[in-house]
C-alpha positions in Angstrom: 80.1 106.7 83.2 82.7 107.2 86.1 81.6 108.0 89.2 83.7 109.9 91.6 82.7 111.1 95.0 84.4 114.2 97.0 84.0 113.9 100.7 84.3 117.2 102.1 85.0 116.8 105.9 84.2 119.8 107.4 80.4 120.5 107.7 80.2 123.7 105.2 77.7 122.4 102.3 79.0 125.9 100.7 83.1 124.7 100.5 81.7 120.8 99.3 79.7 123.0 96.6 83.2 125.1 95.7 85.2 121.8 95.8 83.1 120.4 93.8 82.7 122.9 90.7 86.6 122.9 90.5 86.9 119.0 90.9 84.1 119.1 88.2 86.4 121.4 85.8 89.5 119.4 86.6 87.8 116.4 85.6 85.1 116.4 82.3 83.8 113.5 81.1 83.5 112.1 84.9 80.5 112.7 87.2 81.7 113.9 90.5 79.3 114.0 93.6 79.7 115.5 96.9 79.7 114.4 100.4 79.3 117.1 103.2 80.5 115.4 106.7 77.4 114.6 108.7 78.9 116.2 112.0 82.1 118.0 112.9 83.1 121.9 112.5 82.7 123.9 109.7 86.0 124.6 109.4 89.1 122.4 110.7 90.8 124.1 112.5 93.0 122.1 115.1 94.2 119.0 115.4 91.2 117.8 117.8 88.8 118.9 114.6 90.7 117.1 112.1 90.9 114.0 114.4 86.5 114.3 115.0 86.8 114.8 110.5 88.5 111.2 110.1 85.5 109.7 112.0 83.2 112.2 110.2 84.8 110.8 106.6 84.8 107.4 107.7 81.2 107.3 108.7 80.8 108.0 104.9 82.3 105.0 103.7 78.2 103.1 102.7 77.3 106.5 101.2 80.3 106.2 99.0 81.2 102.8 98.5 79.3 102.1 94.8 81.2 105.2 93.2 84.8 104.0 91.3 86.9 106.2 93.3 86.9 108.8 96.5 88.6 112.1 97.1 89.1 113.3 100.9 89.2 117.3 100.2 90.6 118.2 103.9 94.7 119.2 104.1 95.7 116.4 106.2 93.7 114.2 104.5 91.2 112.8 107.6 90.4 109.4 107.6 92.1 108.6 104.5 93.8 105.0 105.8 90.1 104.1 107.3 88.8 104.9 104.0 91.0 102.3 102.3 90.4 100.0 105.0 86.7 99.8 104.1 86.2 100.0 100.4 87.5 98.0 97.3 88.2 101.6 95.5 90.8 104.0 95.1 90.5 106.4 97.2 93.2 109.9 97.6 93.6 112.5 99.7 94.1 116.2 98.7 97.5 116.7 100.6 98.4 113.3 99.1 97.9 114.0 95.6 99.5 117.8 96.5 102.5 117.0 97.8 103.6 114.2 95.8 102.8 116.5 92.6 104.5 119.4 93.8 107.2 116.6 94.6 107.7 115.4 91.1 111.1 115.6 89.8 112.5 115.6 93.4 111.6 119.2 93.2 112.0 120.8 97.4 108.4 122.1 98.1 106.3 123.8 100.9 102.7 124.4 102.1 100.9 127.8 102.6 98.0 127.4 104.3 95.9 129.7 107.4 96.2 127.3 110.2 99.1 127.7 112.9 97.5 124.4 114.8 97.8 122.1 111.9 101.5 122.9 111.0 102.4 119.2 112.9 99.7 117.6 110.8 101.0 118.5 107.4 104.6 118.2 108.6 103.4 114.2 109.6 101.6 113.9 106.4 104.6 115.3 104.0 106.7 112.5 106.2 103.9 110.0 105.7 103.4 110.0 102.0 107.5 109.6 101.7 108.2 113.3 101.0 109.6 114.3 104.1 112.8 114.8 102.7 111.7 117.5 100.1 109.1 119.4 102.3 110.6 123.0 103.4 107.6 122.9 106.1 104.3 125.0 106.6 104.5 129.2 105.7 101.6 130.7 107.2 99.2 133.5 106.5 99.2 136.5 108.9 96.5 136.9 111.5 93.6 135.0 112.4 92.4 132.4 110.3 88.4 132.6 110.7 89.2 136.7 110.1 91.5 136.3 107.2 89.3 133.3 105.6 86.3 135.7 105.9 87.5 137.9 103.4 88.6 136.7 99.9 90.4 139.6 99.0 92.5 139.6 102.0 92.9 135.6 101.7 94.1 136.0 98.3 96.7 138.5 99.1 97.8 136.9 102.4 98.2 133.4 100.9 100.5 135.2 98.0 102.1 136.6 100.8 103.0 133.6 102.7 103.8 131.8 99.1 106.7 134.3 98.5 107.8 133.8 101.7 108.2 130.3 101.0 109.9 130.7 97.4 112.4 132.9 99.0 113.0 130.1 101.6 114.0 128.0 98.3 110.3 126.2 97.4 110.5 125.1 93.6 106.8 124.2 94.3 103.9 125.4 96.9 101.2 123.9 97.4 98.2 125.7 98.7 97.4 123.4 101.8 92.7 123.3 102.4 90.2 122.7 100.5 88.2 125.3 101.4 91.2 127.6 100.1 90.9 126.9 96.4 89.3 129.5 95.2 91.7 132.2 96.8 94.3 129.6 95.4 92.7 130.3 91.5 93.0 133.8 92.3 97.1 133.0 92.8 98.0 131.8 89.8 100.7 132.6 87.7 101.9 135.6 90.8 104.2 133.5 93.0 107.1 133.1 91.3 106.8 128.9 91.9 104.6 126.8 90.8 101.5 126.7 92.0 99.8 123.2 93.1 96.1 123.5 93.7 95.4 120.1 95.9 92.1 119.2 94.6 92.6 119.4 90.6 96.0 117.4 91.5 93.5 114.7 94.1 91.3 114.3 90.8 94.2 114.3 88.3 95.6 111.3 90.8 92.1 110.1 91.8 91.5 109.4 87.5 95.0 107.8 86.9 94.4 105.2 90.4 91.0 104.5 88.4 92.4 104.0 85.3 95.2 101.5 86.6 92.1 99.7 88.6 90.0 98.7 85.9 
């Protein structure tokens, strides 16, 4: 049986737990396990929390190193070149496997997503998985994120907002850019007017294919 595991950066066991029932659906026939980071903030927030998540991820690598592939579920994708470093698997990061799907066919894309402080992070990883040139940058919700995230009604309606913003702006694709946002992301489908790329269905879709070319 294949084994995948999902390292979830931040330290909420409830957003590994959501992660995982999607990565679950996006992937039958697979067993998919979960990692929770062992120290960090519940939510990443800032660049200084996303730099403390690569150490988090990497100081999973044992936990994780008998499974046949690894998923890094944080936008940004924390510790993902550490990762590969240290283990003979494939391993793929969520605003990887995002962007480069919502890339396909040389389509221009963008990212909505909550957090103002990351906006040079995802700029740097669009450039850094070579789809700089297609990236229409970062289109953010309204307000603060722990206040907006709180509420899932008003997350769903200000990540629709900020994805019509970025289809007026000329986005063929957006990608909705946290894991912890998938949920509100399900709730978005089929209203933006784009297509809609949730990041970790497309990590497991990518995660499966690296696996199957592996073997």
């Amino acid at each position: 049986m294949t084994r995948l595991a999902l390292i979830n950066p931040n330290t909420s066991l409830a957003t590994t737990e959501a992660m995982l029932a999607i990565a679950r659906e996006a992937g039958p026939g697979i067993v998919v396990e979960g990692f929770t980071a062992r120290f960090g903030a519940p939510l990443i927030l800032d660049e200084a929390a996303l730099g403390r998540a690569a150490l988090a991820v990497e100081d999973l690598a044992a936990d994780v190193a008998d499974h046949d592939g690894v998923v890094v579920a944080a936008f940004g994708d924390p510790g993902l070149a550490a990762l590969r470093r240290r283990l003979a698997r494939p391993v793929t990061g969520i605003a990887e496997a995002g962007m480069r799907e919502a890339a396909s066919g040389r389509r221009r894309f963008a990212v909505a997503t909550t957090t103002p402080e990351l906006v040079g992070a995802i700029a740097r990883a669009a450039q850094g998985h070579g789809d700089g040139e297609l990236f229409l940058g970062t289109f953010l919700t309204s307000g603060a994120p722990m206040d907006t995230m709180a509420d899932p009604d008003r997350l769903a309606a200000a990540l629709g907002d900020a994805c019509a913003r970025a289809v007026r702006a000329g986005a063929e694709a957006v990608v909705v850019g946290g894991g912890p946002l998938a949920r509100a992301a399900r709730a978005l489908r089929g209203s933006v007017g784009a297509e809609l790329i949730e990041p970790v269905p497309a990590a497991i879709r990518l995660a499966l294919a690296r696996m199957e070319n592996a073997r």
